[in-house]
Phi, psi and omega in degrees: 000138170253087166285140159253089185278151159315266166212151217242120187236154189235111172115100236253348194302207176263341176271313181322300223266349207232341100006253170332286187342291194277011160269320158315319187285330188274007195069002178280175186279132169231054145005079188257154187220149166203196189233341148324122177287004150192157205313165195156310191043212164303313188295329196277291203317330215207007208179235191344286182265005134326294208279306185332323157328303213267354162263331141329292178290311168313332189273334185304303180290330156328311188280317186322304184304310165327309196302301183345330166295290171281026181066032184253122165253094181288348192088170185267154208270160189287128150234131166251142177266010157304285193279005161267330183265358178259334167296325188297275178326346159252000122336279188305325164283005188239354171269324154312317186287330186291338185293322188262351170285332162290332168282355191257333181264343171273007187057014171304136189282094173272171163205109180286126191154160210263142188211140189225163181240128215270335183197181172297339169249063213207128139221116197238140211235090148337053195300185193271340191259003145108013183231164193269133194213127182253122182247112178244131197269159155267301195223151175223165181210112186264130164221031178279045192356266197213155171221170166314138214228117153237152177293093179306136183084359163235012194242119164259205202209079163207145193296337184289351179259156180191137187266194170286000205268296162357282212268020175248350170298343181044039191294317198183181203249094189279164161291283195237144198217146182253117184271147172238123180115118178207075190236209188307318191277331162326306174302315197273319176277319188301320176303313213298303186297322189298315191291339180273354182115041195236143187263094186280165178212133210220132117253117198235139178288021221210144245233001162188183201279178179033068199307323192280357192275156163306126186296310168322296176302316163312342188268321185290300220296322191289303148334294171310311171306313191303323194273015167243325180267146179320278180247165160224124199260034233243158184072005175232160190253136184262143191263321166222153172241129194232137172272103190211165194308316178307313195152216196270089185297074184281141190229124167261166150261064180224142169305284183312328179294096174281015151228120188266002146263122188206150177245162181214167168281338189217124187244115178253128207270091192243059189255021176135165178230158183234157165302133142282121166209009142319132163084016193261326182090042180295317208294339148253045157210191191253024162316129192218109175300131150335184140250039163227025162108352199278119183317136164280145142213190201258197195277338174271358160096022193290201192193146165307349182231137201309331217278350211255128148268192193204117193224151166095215198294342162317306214259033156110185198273170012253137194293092165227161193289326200274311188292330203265022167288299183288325178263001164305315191273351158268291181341295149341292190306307194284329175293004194231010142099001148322140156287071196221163183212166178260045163229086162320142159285300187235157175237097172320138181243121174215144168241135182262067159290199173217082033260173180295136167231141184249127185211136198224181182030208192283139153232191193302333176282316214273309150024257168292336148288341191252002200021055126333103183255093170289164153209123137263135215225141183248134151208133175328124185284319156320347203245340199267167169285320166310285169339351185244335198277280184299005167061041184201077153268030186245049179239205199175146154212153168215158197215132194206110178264153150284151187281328181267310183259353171066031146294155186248120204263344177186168181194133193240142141209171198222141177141180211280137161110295208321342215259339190273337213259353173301342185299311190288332145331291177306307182283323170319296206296320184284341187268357194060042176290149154255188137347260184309016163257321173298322188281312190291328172313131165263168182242160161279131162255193308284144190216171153287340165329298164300331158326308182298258175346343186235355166259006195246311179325304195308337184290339174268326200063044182267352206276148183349283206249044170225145166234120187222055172343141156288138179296000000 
């Protein structure tokens, strides 16, 4: 069978699907293929909202543990972890039915199926029910985003090794469990387990967690982390992964590590994701790859070939959902004739920890790799009231302006909350807001909110509740 479609996008994920969407909306003809019986991609299915569930309940149970300070004792808590995992899978089925009832009101042609490309205008799609589909295209849109990286010579063939996909399967709770890797997803799984009762362990080759993050933010979190987690491991390298009657047998390399052996029941291998684009047929077109894998395109989401784009975790970092959201829709936009380019200033970054730390523009490292001349202003959560009322003074915002003209170039926070209040961060940075526009906006009190507005008051030495006079 042979369909002819407008434009034919492969790969069903937020950025495909959001994609798909805004083509539909534009009247074009559409054709989305995923191998999922309805849009989603890694992130509803496998990622984003899966762990985010399961993070919800970690922090639920953390303040339980919390309330005790303040003289509420719930005991120690029942979990089963059956109905942790039908909660999770009922997020997910309901959020994927909502997705495939929009492709159904939007009239878009799904096809469930594996789809590979026979030429620039061609895709011949492997359905799951075993028969065969030729979709020929005007324009095409590859999102078949990204999967998990193992590590040749540490990755076995054991139910005990696990990627991230793994350990959001939630099969069971180990006693003791090793995150290898400690950067968001890492974190993020180590809070999820660590809270169900798993004696966790962290290791990163790297001299702190979130390599990419400013180390002040990173540090309040790290703080948090430790009286919860076994270990936290930095500076070391893992050399081998072994399977043995005992469990999972790890041999480290770090100076500070005083076992340089160690066994665990579960080891989750959480060091990064690569593009997919095996099995894709780019080899019949003219599409042209890096050499660190990543799909080429222009500022229009182009491909080396007229017929074809490229969106999301393909075309490099940073692999976010939000990101390939926003270029599904300059894709779109341009196959629709719009004058349009893919160039954000900034893309917000959040780890749902617990607490969250958030980062949008420049930071301070890059800054400073880049001889950048910033000023930067910190304030302290302690200071704010909302933050004493919740008993979680340990958070932060920092705002870091040029010094001659006060735009505001980046913005970092680490606290319960940093990851909904970072948006405001990102539209200051894309409107070229300054300082003194951030200072005059009012906030509502008491809010966390309010943090921002008394950190941007600090480039003056105006704010309320800090008193730190300009130089």
């Amino acid at each position: 069978m042979v369909v002819n479609t407008k434009v034919a996008i492969l790969g069903a994920g937020p950025g495909g699907y959001t994609a798909a969407f805004l083509a539909a909306d534009l009247g074009m003809d559409v054709t989305l293929i995923d191998l999922e019986k309805n849009p989603g991609g890694v992130c509803l299915y496998k990622g984003c909202i899966p762990s985010k569930a399961l993070l919800h309940i970690a922090k639920l149970l953390e303040e339980t543990k919390h309330a005790k300070k303040w003289g509420i004792d719930f005991g120690e808590p029942q979990i089963d972890i059956k109905k942790v995992k039908r909660f999770k899978d009922k997020v997910i089925a309901k959020l994927t039915g909502g997705t495939g009832q929009l492709v159904k009101q939007r009239k878009i042609n799904y096809i469930q199926g594996r789809g590979q490309f026979i030429n620039s205008t061609t895709i011949q799609v492997e359905k799951v029910d075993g028969t065969t589909e030729e979709v020929v295209f005007e324009k095409a849109i590859l999102a078949t985003g990204s999967e998990p990286v193992r590590i040749p010579g540490l990755w076995i063939d054991s139910p005990n090794v696990i990627d991230s996909t793994g350990a959001l399967e939630l099969n069971d709770v180990p006693e003791k469990m090793l995150v290898l890797g400690g950067g968001i997803i890492g974190l993020e799984m180590a809070t999820v387990y660590a809270s169900l009762g798993s004696k966790v362990s962290v290791v990163e080759m790297m001299p702190q967690l979130i390599p990419g993050a400013d180390l002040d933010l990173v540090s309040v979190l790290t703080r948090s982390l430790t009286p919860r987690l076994d270990k936290i491991m930095l500076n070391t390298k893992v050399l081998s992964v072994e399977e043995t009657d005992e469990g999972i047998k790890v041999t480290f390399d770090g100076e500070k590590v005083k076992e340089k052996v160690q066994v665990f029941d579960k080891v989750l291998m959480s060091i990064g994701r690569r593009p997919v684009t095996k099995g894709l047929g780019i080899e019949n077109t003219q599409i042209q790859i890096d050499e660190k894998g990543f799909v080429i395109v222009d500022d229009q989401l182009k491909t080396s070939d007229a017929n074809i784009y490229a969106i999301g975790d393909l075309v490099g970092n940073p692999m976010l959902a939000h990101k390939a959201s926003a270029e599904g829709k300059v894709a779109v936009e341009h196959i629709a004739g719009h004058k349009v380019a893919f160039d954000h200033v900034v893309i917000p970054s959040v780890v749902y920890t617990d607490p969250e730390l958030a980062w949008a523009g420049l930071t301070e490292n890059e800054a400073a790799e880049k001889g950048i001349n910033v000023e930067v202003q910190k304030f302290p959560w302690a200071a704010s009231g909302r933050a004493v009322t919740m008993d979680r003074n340990d958070g932060m915002t920092k705002i870091l302006a040029d010094p001659e003209t006060g735009r505001i170039m980046g913005m970092g926070l680490v606290g319960p909350g940093a990851g909904e209040m970072i948006s405001e961060g990102a539209l200051a940075i894309e409107m070229a807001a300054l300082v003194k526009d951030v200072a005059l906006t009012i906030h509502p009190h008491p809010t966390i909110s309010e943090t921002v507005m008394e950190t941007a008051e600090m480039f003056f030495g105006q704010s309320t509740h800090i008193y730190k006079p300009k130089k």
